[in-house]
C-alpha positions in Angstrom: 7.2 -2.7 -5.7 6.6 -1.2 -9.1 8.3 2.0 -10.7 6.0 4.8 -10.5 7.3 6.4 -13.5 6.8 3.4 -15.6 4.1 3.9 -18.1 3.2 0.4 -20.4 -0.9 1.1 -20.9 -3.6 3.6 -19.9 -4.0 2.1 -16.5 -0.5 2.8 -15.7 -1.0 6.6 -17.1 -4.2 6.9 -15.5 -2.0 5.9 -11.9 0.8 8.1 -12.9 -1.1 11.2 -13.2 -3.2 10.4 -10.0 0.1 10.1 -8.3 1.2 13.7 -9.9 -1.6 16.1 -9.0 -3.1 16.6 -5.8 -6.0 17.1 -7.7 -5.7 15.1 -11.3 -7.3 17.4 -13.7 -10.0 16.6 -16.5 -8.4 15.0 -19.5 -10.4 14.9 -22.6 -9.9 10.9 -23.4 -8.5 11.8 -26.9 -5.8 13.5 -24.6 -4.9 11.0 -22.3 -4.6 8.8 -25.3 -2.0 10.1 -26.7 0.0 11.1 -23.9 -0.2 8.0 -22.4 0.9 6.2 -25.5 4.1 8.7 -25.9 5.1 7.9 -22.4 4.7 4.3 -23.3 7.2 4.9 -26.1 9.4 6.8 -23.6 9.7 3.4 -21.5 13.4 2.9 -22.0 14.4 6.8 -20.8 11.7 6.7 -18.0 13.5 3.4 -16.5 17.4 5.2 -17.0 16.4 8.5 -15.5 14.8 6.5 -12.7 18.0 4.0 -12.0 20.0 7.5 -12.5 18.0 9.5 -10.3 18.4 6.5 -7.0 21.8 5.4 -7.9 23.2 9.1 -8.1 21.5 10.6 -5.0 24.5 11.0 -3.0 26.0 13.1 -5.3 23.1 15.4 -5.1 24.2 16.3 -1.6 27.6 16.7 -2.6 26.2 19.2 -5.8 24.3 21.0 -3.2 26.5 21.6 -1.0 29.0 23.2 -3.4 26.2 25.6 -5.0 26.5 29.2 -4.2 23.7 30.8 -6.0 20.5 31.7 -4.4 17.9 28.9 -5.1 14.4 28.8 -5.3 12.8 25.4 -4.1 8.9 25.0 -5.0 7.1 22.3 -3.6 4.0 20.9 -3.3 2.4 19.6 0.3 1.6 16.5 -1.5 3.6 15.2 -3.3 3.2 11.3 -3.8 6.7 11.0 -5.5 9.0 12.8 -2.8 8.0 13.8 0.5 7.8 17.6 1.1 10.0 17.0 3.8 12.7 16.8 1.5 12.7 20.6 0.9 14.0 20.5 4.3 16.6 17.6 3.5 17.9 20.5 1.0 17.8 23.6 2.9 20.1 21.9 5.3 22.5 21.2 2.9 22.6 24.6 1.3 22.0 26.8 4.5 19.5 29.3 5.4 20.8 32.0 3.1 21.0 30.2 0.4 17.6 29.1 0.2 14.3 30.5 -0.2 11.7 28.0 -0.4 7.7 27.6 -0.7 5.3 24.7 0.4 2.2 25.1 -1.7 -0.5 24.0 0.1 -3.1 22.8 -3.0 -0.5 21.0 -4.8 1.5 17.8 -5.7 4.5 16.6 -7.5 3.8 19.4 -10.2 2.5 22.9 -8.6 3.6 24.7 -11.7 0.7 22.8 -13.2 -1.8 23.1 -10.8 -1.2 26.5 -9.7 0.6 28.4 -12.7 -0.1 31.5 -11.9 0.9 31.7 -8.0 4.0 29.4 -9.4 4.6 32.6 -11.8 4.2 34.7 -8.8 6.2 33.3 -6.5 9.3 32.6 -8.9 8.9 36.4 -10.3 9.2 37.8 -6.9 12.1 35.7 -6.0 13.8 36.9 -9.3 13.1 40.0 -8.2 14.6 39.6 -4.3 18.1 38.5 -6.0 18.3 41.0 -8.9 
């Protein structure tokens, strides 16, 4: 029942970044601090990009579906925010040629942050399959 993106106090950071990473990473307190009083101050554009994100979602389908560039989906096998099963939501719509796609297995809502270097890998070598 409450937005997960929401961030009023340090409880609500401290729950936001355990629903990000499949494994949170250490966060010097100073750290966590501060980030979790700028996303406080980002309350207002945390609440508009949600309400954006759920009442657009239809359209998303309709962008998809009219994209004819390859695209590279990354996501990770646990991912509290949206399913993984959702990559597979979007390769329907865009067609098996379209998409090239990667499920990392040791990773949540932000792979590119808990696995930078395979994310570097991966997205290098599919820049490299389309050049």
């Amino acid at each position: 029942g409450r937005n997960p993106i929401m961030v009023r106090d340090r409880s609500d950071f401290d729950r936001l970044t355990d629903m990000l990473f499949y494994e949170t990473p250490f966060m010097p307190w100073p750290v966590a601090r501060v980030l979790s009083r700028r996303a406080a101050d980002d309350l207002e554009h945390r609440e508009r990009m949600w309400v954006d994100v759920w009442e657009n979602r239809d359209e998303i389908r309709e962008e998809l579906a009219d994209l004819t560039a390859p695209v590279f989906l990354l996501w990770g096998r646990h991912d509290r925010f949206i399913d993984v099963s959702a990559a597979e939501v979007v390769r329907d719509y865009l067609g098996e040629g379209l998409l090239e796609y990667v499920i990392l297995e040791d990773a949540g809502h932000s792979p590119m942050l808990e696995n930078p270097e395979e994310t570097a890998r991966l997205y290098t070598d599919f820049l490299e399959s389309v050049r």
